[in-house]
C-alpha positions in Angstrom: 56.2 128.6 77.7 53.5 128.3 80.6 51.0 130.7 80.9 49.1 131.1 84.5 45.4 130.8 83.3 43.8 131.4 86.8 43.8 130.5 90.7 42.4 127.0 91.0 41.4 124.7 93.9 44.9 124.9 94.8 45.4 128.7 95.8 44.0 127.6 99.1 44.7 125.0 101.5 45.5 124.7 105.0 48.9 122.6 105.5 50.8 121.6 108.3 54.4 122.9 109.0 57.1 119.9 108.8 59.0 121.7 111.6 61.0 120.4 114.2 62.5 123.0 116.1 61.0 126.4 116.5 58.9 127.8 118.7 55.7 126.3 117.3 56.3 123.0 115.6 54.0 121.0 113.3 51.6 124.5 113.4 48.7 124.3 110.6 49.0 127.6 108.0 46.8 128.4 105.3 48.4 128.3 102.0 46.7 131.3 99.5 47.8 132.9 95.9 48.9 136.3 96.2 46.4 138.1 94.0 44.3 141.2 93.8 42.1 139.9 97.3 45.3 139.3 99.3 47.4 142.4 97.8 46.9 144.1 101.4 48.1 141.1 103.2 51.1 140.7 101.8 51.8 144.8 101.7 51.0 144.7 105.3 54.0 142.0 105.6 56.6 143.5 103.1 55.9 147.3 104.6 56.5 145.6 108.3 59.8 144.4 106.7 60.8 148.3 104.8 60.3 146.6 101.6 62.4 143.5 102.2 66.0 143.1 101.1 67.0 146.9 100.7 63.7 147.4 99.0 63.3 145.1 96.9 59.1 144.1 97.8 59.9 140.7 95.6 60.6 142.3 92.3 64.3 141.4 90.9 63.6 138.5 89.4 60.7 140.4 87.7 63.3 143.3 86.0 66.0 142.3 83.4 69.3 144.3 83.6 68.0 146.9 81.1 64.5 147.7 82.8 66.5 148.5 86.7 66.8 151.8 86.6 63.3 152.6 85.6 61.5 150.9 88.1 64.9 152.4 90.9 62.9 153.8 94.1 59.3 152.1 92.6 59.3 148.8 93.9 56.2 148.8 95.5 54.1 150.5 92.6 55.5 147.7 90.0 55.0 144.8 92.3 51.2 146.1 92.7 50.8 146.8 89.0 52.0 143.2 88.3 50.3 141.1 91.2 46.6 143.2 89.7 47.7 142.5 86.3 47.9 138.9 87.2 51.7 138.8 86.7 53.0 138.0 89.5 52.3 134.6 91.8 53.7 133.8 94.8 52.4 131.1 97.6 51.5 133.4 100.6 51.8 131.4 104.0 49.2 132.6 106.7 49.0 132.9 110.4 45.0 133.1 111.1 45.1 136.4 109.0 48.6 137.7 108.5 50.7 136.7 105.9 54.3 135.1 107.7 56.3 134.2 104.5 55.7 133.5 101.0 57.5 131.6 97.8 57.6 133.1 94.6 57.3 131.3 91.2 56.0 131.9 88.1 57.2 131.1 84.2 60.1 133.0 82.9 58.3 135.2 81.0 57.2 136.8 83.6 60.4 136.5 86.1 62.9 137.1 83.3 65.8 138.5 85.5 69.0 136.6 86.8 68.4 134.0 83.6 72.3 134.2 82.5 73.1 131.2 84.0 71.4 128.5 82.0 73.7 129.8 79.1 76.7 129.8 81.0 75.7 126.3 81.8 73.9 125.1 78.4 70.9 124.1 80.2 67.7 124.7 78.9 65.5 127.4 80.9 62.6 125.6 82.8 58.8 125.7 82.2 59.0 127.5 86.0 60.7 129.4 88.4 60.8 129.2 92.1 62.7 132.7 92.9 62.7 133.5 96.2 61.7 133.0 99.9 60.6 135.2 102.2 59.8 134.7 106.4 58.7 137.2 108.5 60.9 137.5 111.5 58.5 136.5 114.1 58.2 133.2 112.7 61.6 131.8 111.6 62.4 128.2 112.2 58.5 127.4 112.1 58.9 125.6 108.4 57.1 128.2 106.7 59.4 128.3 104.1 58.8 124.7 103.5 55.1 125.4 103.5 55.0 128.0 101.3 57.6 125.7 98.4 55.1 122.9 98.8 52.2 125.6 98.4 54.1 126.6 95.1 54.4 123.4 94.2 50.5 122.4 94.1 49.5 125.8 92.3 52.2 124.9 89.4 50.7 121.3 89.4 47.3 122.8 89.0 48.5 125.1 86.1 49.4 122.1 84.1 53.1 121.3 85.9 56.2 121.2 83.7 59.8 121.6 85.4 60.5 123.6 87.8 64.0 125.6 88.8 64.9 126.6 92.4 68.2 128.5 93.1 69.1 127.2 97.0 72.1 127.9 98.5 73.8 124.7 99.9 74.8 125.4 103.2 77.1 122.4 103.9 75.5 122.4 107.8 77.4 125.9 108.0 75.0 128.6 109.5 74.0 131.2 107.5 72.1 134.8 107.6 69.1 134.6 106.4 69.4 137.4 104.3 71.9 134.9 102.5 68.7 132.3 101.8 66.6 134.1 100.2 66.4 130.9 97.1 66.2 128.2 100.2 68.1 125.8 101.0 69.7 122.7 99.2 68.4 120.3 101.5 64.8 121.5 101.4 64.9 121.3 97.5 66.1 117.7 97.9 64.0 117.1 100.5 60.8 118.0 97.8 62.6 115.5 95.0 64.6 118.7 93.3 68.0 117.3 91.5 70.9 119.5 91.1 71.6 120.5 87.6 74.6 123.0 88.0 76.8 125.0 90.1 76.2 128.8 90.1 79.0 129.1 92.1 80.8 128.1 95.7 77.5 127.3 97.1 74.3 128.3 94.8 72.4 125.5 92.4 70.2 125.5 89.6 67.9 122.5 91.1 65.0 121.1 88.8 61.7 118.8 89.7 59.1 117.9 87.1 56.0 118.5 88.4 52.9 116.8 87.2 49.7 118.5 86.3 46.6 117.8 88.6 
């Protein structure tokens, strides 16, 4: 079991977007660990968005089934509590000094939820998990999701590396909301060296990448 022991070299870096298409391709974004400093940024983002996905401000993979209804309605209060108690990491993506989308990952312990599916499949849990996108609305189709997985990636890598599960959906070439891609996209796992390991249904993967420690 992995245990985040602080925010190295790797919480900050300025990358440049893969993107092709888009209003502003191959744009440089700095790459920063969401943290006690950057709390307010990403607020700022997630209260422009009414808490993202019904409310959610980044916290189901944080709750198991039994602990739902406590934390109903107070999102926000337990996704603060966590990020200051250094319990929750994400890759925040900015624009000069707003946040524009983020990656979240972290070791099950502390995103426990959603876990039924390595039984169902007799896979072994990972070391990490790569939950969940988000991309603020004014900059889809820039590659910021694809900046924030390989900001992800480097902060795991500095924490010692391990393997690491993403959840994409594989969207065949189909379009999709993007409410609907919340755990990325097949291809961009692939694209990063991510191997499908299982089916979670029609369309969603477990796909795993070791990652090696820096």
């Amino acid at each position: 079991m992995k245990k985040l022991t602080g925010r190295g070299v790797s919480s900050e870096d300025r990358i440049a977007s893969r993107a092709t298409h888009g209003r502003r391709p191959k744009a440089g974004f700095l790459v920063r660990e969401l943290g006690g400093e950057t709390w307010p940024d990403f607020a700022r983002i997630v209260e422009k968005h009414n808490g993202v996905w019904g409310g959610c401000w980044c916290t189901a993979f944080h709750l198991k089934r039994s602990e739902e209804k406590e934390w109903a309605g107070k999102h926000r209060v337990l996704k603060e509590k966590l990020v200051r108690a250094d319990r929750s990491h994400a890759a925040l993506v900015y624009d000069e000094s707003d946040v524009v989308g983020w990656c979240q990952f972290g070791p099950p312990v502390e995103l426990p939820g959603r876990m039924s599916g390595y039984s169902k499949l007799d896979v072994a849990p990972p070391d990490w998990r790569i939950t969940c996108f988000f991309v603020d609305r004014d900059h889809r189709r820039e590659g910021v999701s694809k900046v924030a997985l390989q900001g992800a990636l480097r902060m795991i890598a500095s924490e010692g590396g391990g393997t690491v599960d993403g959840y994409p959906i594989n969207t065949r070439g189909k379009p999709y909301s993007s409410s609907f891609l919340w755990g990325g996209t097949h291809s961009m796992f692939t694209e990063f060296g991510f191997h499908p390991i299982g089916a979670l249904g029609a369309s969603k993967w477990i796909m795993r990448k070791v990652v090696r420690s820096q």
